[in-house]
DRENMIRO-809424 format. One record per residue: residue in one letter; chain; x, y, z of N, C-alpha, C in turn. Coordinates in steps of 0.1 Angstrom, whole numbers. Layout:
<marvos>
<"a", "A", <X, Y, Z>, <X, Y, Z>, <X, Y, Z>>
...
</marvos>
This chain:
<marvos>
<"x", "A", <-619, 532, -39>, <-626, 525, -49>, <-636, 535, -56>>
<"x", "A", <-637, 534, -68>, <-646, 546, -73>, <-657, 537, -78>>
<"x", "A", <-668, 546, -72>, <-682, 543, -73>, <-690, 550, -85>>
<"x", "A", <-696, 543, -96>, <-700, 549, -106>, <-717, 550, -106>>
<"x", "A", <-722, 547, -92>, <-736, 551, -91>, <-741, 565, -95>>
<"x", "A", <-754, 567, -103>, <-755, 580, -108>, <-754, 592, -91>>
<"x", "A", <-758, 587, -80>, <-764, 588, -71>, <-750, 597, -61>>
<"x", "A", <-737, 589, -63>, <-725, 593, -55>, <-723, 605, -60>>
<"x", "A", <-725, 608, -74>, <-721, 619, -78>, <-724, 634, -74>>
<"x", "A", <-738, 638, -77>, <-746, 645, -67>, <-739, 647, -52>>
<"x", "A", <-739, 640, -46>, <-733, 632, -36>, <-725, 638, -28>>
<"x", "A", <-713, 635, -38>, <-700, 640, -32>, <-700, 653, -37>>
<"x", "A", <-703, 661, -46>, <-703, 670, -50>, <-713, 683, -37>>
<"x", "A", <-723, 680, -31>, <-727, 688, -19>, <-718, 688, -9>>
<"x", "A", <-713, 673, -7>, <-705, 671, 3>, <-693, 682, 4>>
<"x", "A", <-685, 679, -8>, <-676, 696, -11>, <-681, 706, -12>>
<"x", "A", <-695, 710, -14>, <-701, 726, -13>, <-695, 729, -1>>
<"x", "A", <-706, 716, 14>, <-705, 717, 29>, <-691, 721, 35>>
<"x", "A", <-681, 714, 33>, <-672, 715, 39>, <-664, 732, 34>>
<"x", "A", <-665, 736, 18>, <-661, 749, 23>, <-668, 757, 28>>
<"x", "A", <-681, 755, 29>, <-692, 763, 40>, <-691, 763, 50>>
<"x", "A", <-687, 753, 58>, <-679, 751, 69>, <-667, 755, 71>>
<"x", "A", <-659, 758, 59>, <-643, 763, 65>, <-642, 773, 64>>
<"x", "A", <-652, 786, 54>, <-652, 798, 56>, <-658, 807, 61>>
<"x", "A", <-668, 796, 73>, <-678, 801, 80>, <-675, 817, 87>>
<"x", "A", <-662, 810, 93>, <-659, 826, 104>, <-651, 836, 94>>
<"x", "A", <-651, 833, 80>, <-644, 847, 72>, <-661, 863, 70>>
<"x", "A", <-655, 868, 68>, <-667, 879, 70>, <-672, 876, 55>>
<"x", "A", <-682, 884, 56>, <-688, 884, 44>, <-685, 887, 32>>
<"x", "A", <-681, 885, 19>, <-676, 890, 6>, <-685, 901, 4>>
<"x", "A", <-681, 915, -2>, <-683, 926, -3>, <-689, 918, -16>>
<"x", "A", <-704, 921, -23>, <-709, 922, -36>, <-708, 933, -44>>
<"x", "A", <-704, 930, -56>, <-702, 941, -63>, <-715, 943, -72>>
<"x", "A", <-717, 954, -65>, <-734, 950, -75>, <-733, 953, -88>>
<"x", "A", <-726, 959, -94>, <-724, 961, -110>, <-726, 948, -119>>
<"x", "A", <-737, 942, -122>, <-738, 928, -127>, <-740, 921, -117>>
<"x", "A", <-743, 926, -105>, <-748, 910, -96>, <-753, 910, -88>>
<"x", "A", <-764, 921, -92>, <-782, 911, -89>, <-793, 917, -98>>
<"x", "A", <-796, 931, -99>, <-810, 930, -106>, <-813, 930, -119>>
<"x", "A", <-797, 930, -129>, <-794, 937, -141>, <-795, 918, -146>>
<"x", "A", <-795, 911, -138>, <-800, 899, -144>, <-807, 893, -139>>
<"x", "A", <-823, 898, -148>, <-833, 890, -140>, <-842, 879, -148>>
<"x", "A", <-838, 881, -162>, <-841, 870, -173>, <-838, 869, -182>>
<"x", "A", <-832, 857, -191>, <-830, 856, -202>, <-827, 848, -208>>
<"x", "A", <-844, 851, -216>, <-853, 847, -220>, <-866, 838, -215>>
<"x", "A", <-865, 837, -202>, <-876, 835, -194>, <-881, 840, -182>>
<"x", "A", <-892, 840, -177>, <-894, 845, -166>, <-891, 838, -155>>
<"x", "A", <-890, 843, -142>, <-889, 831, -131>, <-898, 822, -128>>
<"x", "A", <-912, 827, -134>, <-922, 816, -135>, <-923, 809, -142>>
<"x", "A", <-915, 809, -157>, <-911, 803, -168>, <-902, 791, -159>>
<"x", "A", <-898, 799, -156>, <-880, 790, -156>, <-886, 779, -144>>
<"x", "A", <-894, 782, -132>, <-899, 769, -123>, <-906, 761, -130>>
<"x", "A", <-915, 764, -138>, <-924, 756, -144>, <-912, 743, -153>>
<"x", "A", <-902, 752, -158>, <-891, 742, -168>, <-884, 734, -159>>
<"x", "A", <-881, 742, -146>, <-877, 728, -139>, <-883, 718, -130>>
<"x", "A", <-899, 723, -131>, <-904, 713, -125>, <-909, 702, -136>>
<"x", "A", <-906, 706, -144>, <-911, 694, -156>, <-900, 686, -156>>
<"x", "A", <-887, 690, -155>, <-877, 684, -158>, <-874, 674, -143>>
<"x", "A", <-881, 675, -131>, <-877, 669, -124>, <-888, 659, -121>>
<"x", "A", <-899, 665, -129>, <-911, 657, -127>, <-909, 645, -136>>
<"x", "A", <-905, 649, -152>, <-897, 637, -158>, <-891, 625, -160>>
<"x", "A", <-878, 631, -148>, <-870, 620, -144>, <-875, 613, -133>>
<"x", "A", <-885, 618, -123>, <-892, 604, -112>, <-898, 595, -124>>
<"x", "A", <-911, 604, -127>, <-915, 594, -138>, <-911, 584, -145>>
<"x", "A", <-899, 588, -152>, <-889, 573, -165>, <-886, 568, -151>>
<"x", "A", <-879, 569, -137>, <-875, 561, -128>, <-887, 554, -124>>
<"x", "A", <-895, 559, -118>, <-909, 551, -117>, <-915, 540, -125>>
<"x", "A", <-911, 545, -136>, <-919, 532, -149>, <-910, 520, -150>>
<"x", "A", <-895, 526, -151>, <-887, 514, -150>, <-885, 507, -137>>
<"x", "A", <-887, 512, -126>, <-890, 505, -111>, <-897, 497, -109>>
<"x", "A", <-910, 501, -119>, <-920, 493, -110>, <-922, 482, -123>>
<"x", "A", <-917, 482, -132>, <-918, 474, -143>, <-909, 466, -146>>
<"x", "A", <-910, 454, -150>, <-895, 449, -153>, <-900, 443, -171>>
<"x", "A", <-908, 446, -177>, <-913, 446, -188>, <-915, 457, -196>>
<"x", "A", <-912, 468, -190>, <-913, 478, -201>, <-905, 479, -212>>
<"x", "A", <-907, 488, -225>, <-905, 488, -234>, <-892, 493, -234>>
<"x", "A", <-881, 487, -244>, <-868, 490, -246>, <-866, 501, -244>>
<"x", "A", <-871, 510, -255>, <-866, 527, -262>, <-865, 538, -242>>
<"x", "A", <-877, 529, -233>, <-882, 538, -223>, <-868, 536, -214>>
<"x", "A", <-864, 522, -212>, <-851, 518, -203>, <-836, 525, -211>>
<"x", "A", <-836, 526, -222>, <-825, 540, -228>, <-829, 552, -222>>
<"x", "A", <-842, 557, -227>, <-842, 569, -221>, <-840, 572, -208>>
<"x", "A", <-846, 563, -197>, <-838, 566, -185>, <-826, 570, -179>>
<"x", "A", <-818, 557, -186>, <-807, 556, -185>, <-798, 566, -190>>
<"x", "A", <-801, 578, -199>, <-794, 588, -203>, <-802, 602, -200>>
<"x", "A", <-813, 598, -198>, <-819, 616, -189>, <-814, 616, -177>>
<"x", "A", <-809, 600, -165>, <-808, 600, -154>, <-790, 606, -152>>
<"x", "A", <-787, 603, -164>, <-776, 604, -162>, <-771, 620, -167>>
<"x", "A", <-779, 625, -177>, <-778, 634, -178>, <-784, 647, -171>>
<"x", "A", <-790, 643, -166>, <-795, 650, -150>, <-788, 652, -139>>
<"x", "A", <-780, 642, -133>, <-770, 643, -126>, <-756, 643, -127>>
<"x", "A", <-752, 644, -140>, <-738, 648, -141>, <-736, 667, -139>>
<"x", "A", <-724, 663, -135>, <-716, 680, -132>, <-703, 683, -132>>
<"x", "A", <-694, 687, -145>, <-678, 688, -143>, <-677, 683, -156>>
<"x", "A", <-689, 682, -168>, <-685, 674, -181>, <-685, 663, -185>>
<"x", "A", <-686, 656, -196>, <-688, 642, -201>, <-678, 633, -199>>
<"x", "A", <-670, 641, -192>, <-655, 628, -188>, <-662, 623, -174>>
<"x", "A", <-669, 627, -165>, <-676, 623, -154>, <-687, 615, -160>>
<"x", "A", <-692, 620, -171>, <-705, 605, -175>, <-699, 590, -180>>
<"x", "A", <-688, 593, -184>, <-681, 579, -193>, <-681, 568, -183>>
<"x", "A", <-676, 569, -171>, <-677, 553, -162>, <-688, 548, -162>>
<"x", "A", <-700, 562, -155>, <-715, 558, -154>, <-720, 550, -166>>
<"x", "A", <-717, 558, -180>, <-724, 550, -194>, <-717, 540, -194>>
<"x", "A", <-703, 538, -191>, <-701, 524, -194>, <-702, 512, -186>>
<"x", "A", <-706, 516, -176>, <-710, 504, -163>, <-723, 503, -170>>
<"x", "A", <-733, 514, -173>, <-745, 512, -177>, <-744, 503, -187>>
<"x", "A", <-741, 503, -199>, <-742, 499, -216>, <-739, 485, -211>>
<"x", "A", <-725, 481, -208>, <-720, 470, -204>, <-722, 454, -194>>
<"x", "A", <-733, 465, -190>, <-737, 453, -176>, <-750, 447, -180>>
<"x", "A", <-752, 436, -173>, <-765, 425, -179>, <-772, 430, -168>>
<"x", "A", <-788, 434, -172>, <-799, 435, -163>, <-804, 428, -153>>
<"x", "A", <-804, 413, -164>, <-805, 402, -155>, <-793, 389, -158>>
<"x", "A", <-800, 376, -152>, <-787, 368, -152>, <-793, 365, -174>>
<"x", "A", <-800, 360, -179>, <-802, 357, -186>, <-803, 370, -200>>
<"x", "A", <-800, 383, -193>, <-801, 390, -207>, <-785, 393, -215>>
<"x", "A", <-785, 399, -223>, <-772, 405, -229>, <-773, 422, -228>>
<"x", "A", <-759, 424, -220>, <-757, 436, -221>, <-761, 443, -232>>
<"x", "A", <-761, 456, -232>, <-764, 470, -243>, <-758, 468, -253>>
<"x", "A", <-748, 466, -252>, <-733, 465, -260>, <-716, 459, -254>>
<"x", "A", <-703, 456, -264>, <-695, 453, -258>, <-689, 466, -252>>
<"x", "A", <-675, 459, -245>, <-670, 471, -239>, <-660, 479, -252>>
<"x", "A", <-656, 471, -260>, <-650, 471, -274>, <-657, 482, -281>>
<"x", "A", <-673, 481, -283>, <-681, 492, -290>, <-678, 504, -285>>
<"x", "A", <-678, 502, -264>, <-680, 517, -262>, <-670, 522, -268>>
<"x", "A", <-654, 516, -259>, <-648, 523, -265>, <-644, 529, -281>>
<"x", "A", <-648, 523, -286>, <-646, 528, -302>, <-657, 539, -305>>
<"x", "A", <-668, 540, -298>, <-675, 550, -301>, <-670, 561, -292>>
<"x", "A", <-659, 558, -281>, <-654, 569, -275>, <-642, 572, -283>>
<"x", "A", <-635, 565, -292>, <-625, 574, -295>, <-630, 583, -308>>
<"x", "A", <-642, 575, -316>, <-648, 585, -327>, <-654, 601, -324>>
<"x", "A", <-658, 598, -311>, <-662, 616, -303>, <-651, 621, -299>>
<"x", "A", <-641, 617, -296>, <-628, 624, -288>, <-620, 629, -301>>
<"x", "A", <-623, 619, -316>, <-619, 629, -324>, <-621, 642, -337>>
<"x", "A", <-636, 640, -332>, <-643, 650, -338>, <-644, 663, -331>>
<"x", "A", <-652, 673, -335>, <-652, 686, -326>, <-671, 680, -319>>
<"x", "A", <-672, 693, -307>, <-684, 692, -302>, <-681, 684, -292>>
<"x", "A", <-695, 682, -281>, <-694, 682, -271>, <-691, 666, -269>>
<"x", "A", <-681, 659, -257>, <-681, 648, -259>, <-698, 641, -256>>
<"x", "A", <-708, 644, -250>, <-720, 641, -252>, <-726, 639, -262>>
<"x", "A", <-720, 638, -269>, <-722, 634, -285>, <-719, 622, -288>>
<"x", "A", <-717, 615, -281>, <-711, 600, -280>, <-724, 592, -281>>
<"x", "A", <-736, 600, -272>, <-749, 595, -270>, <-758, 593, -282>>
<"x", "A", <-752, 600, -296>, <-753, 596, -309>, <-751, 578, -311>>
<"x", "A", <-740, 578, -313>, <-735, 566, -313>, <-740, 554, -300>>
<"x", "A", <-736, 551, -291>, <-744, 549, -280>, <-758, 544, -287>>
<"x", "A", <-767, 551, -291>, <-777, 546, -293>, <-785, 540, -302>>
<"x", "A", <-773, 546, -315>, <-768, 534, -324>, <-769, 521, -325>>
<"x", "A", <-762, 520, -316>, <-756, 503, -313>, <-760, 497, -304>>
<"x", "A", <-772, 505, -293>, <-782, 499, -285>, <-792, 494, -294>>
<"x", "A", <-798, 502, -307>, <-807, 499, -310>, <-805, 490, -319>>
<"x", "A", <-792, 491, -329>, <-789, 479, -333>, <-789, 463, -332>>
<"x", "A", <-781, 467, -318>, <-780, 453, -313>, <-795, 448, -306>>
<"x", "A", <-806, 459, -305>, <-816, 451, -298>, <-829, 450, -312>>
<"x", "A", <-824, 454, -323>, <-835, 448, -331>, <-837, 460, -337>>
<"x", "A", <-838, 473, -334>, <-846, 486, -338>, <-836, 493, -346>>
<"x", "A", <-843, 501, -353>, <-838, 508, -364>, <-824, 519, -355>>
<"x", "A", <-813, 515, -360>, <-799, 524, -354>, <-805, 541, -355>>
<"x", "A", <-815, 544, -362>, <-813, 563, -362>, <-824, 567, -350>>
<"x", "A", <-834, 555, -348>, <-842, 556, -335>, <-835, 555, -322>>
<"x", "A", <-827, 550, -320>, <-818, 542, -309>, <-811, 557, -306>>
<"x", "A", <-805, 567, -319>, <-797, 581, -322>, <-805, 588, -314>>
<"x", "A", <-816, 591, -316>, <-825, 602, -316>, <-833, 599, -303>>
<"x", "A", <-837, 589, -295>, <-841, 587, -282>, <-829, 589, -270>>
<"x", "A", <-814, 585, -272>, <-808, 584, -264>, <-801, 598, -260>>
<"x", "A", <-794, 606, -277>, <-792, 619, -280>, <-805, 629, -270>>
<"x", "A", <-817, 629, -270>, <-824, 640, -268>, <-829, 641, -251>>
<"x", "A", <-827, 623, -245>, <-820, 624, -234>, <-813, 627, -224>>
<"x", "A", <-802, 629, -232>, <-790, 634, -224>, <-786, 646, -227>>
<"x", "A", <-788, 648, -234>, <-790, 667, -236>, <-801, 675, -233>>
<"x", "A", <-810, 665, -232>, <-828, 673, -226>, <-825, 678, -212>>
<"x", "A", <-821, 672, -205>, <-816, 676, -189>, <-809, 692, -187>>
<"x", "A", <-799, 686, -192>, <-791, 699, -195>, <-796, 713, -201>>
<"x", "A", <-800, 714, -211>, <-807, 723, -216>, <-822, 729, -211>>
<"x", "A", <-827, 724, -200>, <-838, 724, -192>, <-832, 731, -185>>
<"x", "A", <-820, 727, -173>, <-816, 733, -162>, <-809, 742, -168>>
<"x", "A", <-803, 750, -181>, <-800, 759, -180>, <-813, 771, -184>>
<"x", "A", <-819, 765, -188>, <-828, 778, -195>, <-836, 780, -179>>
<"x", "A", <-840, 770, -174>, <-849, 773, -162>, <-842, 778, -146>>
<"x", "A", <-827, 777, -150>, <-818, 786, -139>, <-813, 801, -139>>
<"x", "A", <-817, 803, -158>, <-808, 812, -159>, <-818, 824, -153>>
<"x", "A", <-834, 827, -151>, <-840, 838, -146>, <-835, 837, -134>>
<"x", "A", <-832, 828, -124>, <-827, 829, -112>, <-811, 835, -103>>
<"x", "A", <-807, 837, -120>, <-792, 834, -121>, <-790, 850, -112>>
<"x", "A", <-794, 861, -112>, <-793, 871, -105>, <-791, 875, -97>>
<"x", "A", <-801, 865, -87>, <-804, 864, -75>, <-796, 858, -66>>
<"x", "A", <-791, 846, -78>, <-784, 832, -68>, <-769, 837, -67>>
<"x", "A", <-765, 843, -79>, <-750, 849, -72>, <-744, 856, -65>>
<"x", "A", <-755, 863, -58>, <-754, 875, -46>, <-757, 866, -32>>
<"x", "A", <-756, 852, -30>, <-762, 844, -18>, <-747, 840, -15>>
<"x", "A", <-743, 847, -5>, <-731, 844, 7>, <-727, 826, 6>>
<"x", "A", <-739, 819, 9>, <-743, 802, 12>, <-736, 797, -2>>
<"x", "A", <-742, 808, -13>, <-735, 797, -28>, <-723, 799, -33>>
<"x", "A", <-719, 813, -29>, <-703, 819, -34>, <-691, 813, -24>>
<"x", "A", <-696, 807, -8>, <-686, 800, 0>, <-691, 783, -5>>
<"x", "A", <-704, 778, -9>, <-704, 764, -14>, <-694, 763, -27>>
<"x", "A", <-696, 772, -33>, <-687, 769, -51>, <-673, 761, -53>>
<"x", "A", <-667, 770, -48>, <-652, 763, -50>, <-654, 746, -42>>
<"x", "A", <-660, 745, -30>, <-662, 727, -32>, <-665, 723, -42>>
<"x", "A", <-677, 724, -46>, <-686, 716, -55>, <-676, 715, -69>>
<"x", "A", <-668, 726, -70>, <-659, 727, -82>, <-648, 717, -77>>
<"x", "A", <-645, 716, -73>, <-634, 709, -63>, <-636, 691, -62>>
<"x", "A", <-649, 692, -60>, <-652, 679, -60>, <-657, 672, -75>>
<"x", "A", <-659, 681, -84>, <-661, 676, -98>, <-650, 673, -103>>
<"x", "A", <-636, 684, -104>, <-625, 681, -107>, <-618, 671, -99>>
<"x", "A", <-620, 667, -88>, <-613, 651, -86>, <-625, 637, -89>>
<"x", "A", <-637, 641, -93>, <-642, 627, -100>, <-643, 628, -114>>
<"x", "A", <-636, 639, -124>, <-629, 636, -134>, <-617, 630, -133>>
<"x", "A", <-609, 636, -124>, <-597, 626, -124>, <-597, 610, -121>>
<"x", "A", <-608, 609, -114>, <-613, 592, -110>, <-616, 587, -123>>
<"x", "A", <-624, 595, -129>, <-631, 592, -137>, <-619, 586, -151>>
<"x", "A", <-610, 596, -152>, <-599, 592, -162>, <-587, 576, -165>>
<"x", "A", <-584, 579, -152>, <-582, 569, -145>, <-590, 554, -146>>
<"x", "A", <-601, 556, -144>, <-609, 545, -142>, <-610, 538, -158>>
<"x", "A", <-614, 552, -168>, <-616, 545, -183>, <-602, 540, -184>>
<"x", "A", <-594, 546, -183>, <-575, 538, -184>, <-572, 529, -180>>
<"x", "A", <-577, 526, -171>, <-576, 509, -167>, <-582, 499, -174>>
<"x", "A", <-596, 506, -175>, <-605, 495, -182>, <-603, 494, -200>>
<"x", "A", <-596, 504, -204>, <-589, 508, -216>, <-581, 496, -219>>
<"x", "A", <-572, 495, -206>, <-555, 490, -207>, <-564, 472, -210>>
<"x", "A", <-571, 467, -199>, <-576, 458, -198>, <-579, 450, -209>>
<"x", "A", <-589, 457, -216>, <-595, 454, -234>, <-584, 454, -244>>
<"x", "A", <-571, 457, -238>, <-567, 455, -248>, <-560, 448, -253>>
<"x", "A", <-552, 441, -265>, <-545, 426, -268>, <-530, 439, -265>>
<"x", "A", <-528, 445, -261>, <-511, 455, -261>, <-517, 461, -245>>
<"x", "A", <-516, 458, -236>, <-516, 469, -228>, <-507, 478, -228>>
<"x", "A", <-496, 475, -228>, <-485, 482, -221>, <-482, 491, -235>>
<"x", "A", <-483, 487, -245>, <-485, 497, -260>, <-490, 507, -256>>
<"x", "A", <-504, 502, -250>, <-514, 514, -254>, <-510, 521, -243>>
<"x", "A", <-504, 520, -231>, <-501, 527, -222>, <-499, 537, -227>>
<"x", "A", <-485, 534, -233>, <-476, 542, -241>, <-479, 547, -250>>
<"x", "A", <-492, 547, -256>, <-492, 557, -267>, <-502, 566, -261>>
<"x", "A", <-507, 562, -246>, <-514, 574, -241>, <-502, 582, -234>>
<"x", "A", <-495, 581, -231>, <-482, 589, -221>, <-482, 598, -238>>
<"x", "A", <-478, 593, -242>, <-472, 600, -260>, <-481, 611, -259>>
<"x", "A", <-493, 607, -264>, <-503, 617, -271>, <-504, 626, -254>>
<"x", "A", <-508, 624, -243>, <-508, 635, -235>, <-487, 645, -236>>
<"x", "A", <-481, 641, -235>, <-467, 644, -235>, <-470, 653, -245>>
<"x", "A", <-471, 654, -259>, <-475, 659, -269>, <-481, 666, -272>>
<"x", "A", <-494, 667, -260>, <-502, 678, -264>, <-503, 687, -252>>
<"x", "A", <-499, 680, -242>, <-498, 692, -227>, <-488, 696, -226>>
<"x", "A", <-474, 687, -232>, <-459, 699, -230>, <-452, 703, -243>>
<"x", "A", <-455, 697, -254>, <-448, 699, -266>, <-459, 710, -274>>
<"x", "A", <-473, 710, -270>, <-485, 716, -280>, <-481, 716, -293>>
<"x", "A", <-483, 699, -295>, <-488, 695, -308>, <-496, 692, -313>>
</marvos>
């Protein structure tokens, strides 16, 4: 059963660091090649003192939006978007195909018994096939997305854009600028070069959950299932063995 808590993700993704840390315990140590990997990268464009301060903001951030919405059940709309997409955008790893369940369990579901979800499940997907056929990152969907949150909750659609958008790319762009003075150091660590291949490992099978899981819920919504099946077999057939 695939679990779309922001929380499994993280999760399972250490869990695979562990286990190849564990299975290549008794191999000797990888010879480092120091040509590029350690002191020839020690910043760029921030300092290491730079780069802690950027992620401690960024982590200090996300308690905070969690805290406000925890302890509040009255807080302001625009604040319960923003959580919902820094939190998510904080803890995703492996790409925007791993955030799509998360956002759509999110958008979808009623807070309480008496409110109306974010949006339908009809919206997401149509705002997922408008990013899937444009260029750029599918995180761009978070455009749209916030659109149609703000729409549907009374506020102006380019507000709804620009709170949910800055969100879910604020994360991201934090932990890279505030990793990258570290980045020198951390590739020469025995512990992270035998964790990697999990953590990779484990991202690429909850994309494949992840695929899976929109394809059902795809098939579901739709008045053609077995059509749409078939025009997803098509278009993959087409463009992974015919490259059209």
């Amino acid at each position: 059963v695939y679990k779309s808590q922001a929380w499994i993700m993280p999760a399972l993704m250490l869990a695979g660091g562990a286990v190849t840390v564990a299975a290549y315990r008794k191999k000797p140590n990888e010879t480092i090649n120091k040509e590029g990997a350690s002191g020839d990268v020690t910043s760029l464009g921030l300092t290491m003192k730079m780069g802690s301060v950027l992620l401690a903001f960024w982590l200090g951030l996300l308690f905070l939006v969690l805290l406000i919405v925890g302890v509040s059940s009255s807080v302001w709309a625009p604040i319960k978007w923003f959580k919902t997409f820094y939190m998510s955008g904080s803890l995703i790893f492996g790409g925007g195909q791993v955030l799509l369940p998360l956002l759509l369990d999110e958008m979808t579901a009623k807070s309480c018994e008496d409110c109306d979800p974010w949006m339908t499940e009809d919206q997401f997907f149509a705002g997922l096939a408008a990013a899937q056929s444009m260029p750029g990152p599918l995180f761009n969907i978070s455009a749209y997305l916030g659109a149609v949150i703000a729409h549907n909750a009374g506020y102006v659609p380019f507000f709804g854009t620009i709170v949910c958008w800055i969100a879910l790319f604020g994360p991201g762009i934090m932990l890279i600028f505030g990793i990258l003075p570290f980045w020198g150091w951390l590739r020469t660590k025995i512990l992270y070069k035998r964790a990697l291949p999990g953590i990779n490992a484990a991202a690429v099978g909850l994309i494949g959950t992840a695929v899976f899981r929109m394809l059902f819920k795809a098939r579901d919504s739709s008045p053609f299932p077995n059509f749409s099946c078939s025009i997803m077999v098509l278009g993959y057939t087409c463009v992974q063995f015919l490259k059209i």
